[in-house]
N, C-alpha and C positions, 0 to 999 in steps of 0.2 A: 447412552450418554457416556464419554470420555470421564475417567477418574479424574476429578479434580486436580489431584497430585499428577498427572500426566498430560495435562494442558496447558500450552501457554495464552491461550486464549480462552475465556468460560465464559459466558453470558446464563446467569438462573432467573427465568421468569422474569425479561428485561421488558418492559413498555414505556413507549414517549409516546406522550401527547402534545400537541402543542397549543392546543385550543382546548378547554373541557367539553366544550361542547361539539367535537369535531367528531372521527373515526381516528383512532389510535395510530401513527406512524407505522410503527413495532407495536405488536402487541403479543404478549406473555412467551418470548421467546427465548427460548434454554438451547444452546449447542457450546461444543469444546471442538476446538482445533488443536491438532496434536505438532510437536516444533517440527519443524522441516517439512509441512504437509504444502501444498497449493490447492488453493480454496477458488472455486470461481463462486459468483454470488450474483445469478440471473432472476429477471425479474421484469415486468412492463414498469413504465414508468410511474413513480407514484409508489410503489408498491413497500418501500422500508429499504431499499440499499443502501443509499446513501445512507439514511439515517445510522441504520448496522454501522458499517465504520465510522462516521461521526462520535457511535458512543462508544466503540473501540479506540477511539484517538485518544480519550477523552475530550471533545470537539463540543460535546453534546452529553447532556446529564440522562438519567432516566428518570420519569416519572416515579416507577419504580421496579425495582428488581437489585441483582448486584453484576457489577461488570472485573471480571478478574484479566490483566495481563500478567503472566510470572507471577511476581510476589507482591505485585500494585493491588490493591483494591481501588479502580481508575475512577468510581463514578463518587469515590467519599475524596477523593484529591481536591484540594482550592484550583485558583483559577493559577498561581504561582506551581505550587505542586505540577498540576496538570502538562503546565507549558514544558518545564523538568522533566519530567514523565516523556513528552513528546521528540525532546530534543537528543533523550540518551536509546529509548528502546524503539521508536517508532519513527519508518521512514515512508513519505506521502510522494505520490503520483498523482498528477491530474491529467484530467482531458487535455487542458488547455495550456498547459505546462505549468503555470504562474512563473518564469522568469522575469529575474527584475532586468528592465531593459536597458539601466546605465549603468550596468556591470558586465564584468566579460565573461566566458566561458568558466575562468578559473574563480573569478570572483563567486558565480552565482555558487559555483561546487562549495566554494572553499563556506562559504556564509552560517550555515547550520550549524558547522565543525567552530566556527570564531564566535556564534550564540551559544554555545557550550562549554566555553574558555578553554576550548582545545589549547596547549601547545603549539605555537603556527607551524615552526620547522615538520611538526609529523603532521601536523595537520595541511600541510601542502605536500607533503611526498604523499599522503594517502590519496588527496584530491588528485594528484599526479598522474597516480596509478591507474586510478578510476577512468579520467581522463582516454588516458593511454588505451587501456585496455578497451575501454566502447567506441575505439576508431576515432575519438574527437580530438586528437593530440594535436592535430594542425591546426584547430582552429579555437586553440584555450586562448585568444588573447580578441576574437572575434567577439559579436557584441548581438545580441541573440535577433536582432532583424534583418541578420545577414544567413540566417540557419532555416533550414527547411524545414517542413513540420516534424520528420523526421531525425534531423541532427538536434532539434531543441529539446526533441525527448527524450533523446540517450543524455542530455547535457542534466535533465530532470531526472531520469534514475541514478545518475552518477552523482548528482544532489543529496538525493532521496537516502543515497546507501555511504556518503562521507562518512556519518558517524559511527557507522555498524550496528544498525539498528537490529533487534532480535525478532524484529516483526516491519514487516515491507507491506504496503496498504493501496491499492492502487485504481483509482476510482473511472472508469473507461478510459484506460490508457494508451487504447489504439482510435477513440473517436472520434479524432480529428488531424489521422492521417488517413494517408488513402491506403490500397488493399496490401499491395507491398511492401511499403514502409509496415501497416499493422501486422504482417505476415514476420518482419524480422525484431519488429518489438517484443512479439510474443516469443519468437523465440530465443529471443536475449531474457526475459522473466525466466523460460523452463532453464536455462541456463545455471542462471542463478539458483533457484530451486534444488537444482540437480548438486551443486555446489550447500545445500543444507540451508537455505534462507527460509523463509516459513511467508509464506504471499499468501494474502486475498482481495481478488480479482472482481470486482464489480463490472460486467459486462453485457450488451446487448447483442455481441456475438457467439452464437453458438457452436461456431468452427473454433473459436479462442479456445472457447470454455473443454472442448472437448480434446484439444490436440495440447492443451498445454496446462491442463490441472489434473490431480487423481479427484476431484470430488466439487460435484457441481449441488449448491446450494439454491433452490428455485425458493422466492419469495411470491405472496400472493396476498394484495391485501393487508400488508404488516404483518403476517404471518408465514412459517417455512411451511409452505405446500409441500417440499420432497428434498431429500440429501440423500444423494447417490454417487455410491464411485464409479473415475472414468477408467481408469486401470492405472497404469502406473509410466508417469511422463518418463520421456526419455531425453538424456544430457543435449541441450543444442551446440551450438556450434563455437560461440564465444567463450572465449578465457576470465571470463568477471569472477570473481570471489568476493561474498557478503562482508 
């Protein structure tokens, strides 16, 4: 186990239930992620991932245990706390993008950064940037059911990382594109990575998990079967900084 003091991520002895009378989500699971690490987090379905980042979001309380990001104690945060919490240190990835679809490219960027009383002027040169740099600068004024599975997702990590979060979360982010598209998402994540952002990757790809994280976390059951490094990613191809 990672020194507490050198985690930006801790879970000690964390379990969700959500029924008592059920089997445990998570159950009694302790790891630390260290800043700038890429985490993959595989698993069959059912098995506690989702759950895992939920109660790293703070999205989701534990049952019991303690959940640390930085200096947060995330799982004692209110429902205000928490949302704060989310909006300054933690940025989300989905499968499915969640773009809102009567906003445009720059809105949907710009949105998190204006839920956080960003400053607009830097809070649009930053969404700008973001923009710019993940190839979507033609089409910031485009309206997301005119973007490929592909372009909505660069439009969703360019979301994701407006505020500078210290922690980038990213829940099957290539699941619903196809193999190419997932082939340059992932390597837009090592990218970032490689630039010092600190990811973990919830994924049903085992090529993902091994070509673009040092350390695959296999769940079984709500419990971590094995944590094993894959060695050590290397910088892709894109210009993104966290």
């Amino acid at each position: 186990m990672v020194a507490a003091m050198n985690a930006l991520v801790q879970l000690e002895n964390v379990t969700k239930r959500y029924d008592n009378g059920t089997a445990p989500a998570v159950a009694e699971v302790s790891v630390a992620i260290r800043p700038g690490e890429a985490v993959a987090v595989m698993g069959p379905s059912g098995s506690g991932k989702s759950t895992l980042l939920n109660l790293i979001a703070g999205m989701d309380r534990p049952t019991s245990g303690a959940v640390r990001v930085g200096d947060e104690r995330v799982d004692m945060l209110s429902e205000a706390g928490a949302a704060r919490f989310r909006r300054r240190q933690v940025g989300m990835i989905f499968q499915f993008f969640n773009l809102l679809d009567d906003m445009t490219v720059m809105d949907n960027v710009l949105l998190p950064a204006q839920l956080a009383g960003a400053k607009d002027r830097a809070a649009r040169q930053r969404a700008g940037q973001l923009i710019d740099a993940l190839r979507m600068g033609h089409r910031r004024d485009a309206y997301p059911a005119r973007l490929s599975g592909g372009e909505r997702q660069r439009v969703a990590i360019a979301r994701a990382l407006v505020n500078q979060p210290s922690l980038l979360l990213a829940d099957e982010p290539t699941g619903a594109v196809d193999t190419a598209t997932g082939d340059e998402i992932g390597q837009l994540l090592l990218d970032l990575n490689a630039s010092g952002q600190t990811l973990i990757v919830v994924t049903h790809s085992p090529e993902l998990a091994a070509r673009y994280s040092q350390r695959v976390i296999r769940f079984a059951d709500g419990r971590i079967a094995s944590d094993t490094a894959t060695g050590q990613a290397a910088r892709g191809s894109y210009g993104v900084r966290p």
